[in-house]
MIDOSE-1310 file (N, C-alpha, C; in nm, 2 decimals, decimal comma, always signed):
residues 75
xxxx	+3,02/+11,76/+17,55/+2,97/+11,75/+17,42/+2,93/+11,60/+17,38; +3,01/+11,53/+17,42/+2,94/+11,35/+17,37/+2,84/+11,33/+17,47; +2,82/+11,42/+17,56/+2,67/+11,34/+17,69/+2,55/+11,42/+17,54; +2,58/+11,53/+17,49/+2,42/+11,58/+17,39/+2,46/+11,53/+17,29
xxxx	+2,59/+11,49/+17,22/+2,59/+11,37/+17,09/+2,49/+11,25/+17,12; +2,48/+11,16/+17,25/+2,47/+11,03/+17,27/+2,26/+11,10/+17,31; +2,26/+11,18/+17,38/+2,12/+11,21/+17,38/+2,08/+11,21/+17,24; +2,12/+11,32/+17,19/+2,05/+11,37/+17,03/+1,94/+11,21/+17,00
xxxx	+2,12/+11,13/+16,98/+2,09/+11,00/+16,91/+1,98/+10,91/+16,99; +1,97/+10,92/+17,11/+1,85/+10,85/+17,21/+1,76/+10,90/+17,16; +1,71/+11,04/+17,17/+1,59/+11,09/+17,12/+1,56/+11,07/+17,04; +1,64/+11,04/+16,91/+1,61/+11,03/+16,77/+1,56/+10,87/+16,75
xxxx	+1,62/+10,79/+16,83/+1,60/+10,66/+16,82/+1,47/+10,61/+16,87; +1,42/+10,71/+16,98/+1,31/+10,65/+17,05/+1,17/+10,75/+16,95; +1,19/+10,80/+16,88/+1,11/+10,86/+16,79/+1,10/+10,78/+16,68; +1,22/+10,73/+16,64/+1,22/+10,62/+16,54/+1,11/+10,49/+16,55
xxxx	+1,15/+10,47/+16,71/+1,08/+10,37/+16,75/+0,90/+10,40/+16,76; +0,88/+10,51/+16,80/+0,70/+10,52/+16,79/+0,67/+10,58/+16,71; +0,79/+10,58/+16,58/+0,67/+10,61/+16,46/+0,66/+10,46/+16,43; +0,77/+10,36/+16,43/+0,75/+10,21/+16,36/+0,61/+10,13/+16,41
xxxx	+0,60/+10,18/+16,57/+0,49/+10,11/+16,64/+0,39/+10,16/+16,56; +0,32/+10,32/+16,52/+0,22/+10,38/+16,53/+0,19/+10,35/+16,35; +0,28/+10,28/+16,34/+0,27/+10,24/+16,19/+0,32/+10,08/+16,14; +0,27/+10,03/+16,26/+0,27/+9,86/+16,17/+0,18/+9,80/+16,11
xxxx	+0,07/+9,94/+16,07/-0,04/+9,80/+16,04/-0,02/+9,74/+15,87; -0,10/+9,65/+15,87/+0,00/+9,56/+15,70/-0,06/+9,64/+15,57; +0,01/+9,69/+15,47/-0,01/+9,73/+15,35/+0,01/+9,64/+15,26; -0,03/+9,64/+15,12/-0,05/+9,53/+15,01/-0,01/+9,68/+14,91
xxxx	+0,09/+9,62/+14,83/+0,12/+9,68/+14,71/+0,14/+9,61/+14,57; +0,09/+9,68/+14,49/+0,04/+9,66/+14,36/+0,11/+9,77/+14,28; +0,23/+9,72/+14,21/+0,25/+9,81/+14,09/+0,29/+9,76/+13,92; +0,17/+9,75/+13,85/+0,13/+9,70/+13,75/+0,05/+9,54/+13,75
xxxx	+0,18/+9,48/+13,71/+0,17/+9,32/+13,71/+0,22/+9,29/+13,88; +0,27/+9,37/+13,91/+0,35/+9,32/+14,02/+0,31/+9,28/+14,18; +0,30/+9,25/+14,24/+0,24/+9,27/+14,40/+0,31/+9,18/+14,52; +0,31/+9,26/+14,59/+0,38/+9,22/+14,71/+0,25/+9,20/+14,86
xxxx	+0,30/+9,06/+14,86/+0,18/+9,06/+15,01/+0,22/+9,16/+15,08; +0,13/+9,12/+15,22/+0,13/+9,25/+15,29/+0,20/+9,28/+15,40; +0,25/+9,38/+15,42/+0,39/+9,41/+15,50/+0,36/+9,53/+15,58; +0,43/+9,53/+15,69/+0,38/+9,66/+15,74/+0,42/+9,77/+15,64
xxxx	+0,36/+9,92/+15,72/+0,38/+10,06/+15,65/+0,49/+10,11/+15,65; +0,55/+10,04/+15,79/+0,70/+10,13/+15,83/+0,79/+10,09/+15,74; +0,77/+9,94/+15,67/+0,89/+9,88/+15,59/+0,87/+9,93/+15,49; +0,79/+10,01/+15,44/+0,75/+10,03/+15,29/+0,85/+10,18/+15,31
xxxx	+0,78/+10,20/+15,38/+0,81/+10,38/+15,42/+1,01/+10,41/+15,44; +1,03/+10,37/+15,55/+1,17/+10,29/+15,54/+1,25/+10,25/+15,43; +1,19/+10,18/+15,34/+1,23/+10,13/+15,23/+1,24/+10,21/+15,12; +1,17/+10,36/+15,08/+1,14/+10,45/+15,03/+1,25/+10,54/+15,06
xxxx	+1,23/+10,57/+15,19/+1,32/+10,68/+15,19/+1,48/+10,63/+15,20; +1,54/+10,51/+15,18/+1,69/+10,41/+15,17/+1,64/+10,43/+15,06; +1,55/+10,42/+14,96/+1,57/+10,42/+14,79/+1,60/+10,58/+14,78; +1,53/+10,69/+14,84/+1,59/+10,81/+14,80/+1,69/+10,84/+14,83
xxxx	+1,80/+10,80/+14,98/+1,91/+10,82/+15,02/+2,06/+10,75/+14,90; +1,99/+10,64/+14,86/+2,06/+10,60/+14,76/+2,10/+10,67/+14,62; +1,98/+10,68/+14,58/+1,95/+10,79/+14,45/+2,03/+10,89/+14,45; +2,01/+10,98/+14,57/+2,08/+11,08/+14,55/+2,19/+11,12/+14,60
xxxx	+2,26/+10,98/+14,70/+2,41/+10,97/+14,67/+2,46/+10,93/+14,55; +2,38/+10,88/+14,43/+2,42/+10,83/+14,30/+2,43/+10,92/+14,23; +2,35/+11,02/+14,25/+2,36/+11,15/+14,16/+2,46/+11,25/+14,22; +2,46/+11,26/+14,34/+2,58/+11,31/+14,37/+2,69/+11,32/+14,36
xxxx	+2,70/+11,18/+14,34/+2,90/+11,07/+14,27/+2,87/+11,15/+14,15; +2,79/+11,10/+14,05/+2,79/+11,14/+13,88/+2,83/+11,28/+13,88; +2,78/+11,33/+13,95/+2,75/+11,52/+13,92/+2,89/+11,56/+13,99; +2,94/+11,51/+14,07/+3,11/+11,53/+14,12/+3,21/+11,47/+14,00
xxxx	+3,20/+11,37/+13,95/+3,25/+11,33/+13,85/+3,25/+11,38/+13,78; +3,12/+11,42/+13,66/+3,12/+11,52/+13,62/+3,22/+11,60/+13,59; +3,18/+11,69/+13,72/+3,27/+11,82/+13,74/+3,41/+11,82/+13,74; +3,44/+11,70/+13,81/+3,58/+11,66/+13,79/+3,66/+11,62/+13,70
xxxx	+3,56/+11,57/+13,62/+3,65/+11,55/+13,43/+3,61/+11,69/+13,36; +3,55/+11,76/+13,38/+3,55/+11,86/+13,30/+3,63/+11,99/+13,34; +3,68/+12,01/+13,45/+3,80/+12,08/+13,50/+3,93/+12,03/+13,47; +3,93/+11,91/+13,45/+4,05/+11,84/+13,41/+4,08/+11,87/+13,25
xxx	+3,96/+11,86/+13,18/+3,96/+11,85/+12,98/+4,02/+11,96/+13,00; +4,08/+12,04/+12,90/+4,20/+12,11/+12,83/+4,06/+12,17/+12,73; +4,08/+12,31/+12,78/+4,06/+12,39/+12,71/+4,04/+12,43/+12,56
């Protein structure tokens, strides 16, 4: 079982790795007043989806909390 744990994770890593290559060329972003020179795609992209991973462990805590104080309030 840990020799196809440790593959999975190889696989996954080396896929990681040729999307970063097949996507370094440099992007320029512009939102409003704002702009960021130009950086590759993968950091943007990368950076996007750690902003959604975050998000919706944020909402996840709240909405367990939530639930957790409202099972607790007294009827």
């Amino acid at each position: 079982m840990p020799l196809l744990y440790i593959m999975g994770i190889l696989i996954f890593a080396i896929l990681i790795a040729i999307f970063a290559v097949q996507n370094a060329g440099p992007v320029a972003i512009k939102f409003f007043f704002w702009a960021v020179p130009e950086i590759p795609l993968v950091l943007v992209i990368f950076g996007t989806v750690l902003c959604g991973i975050v998000i919706g462990f944020l909402l996840g805590l709240y909405s367990s909390r939530k639930k957790k104080f409202r099972d607790i309030a007294p009827s």
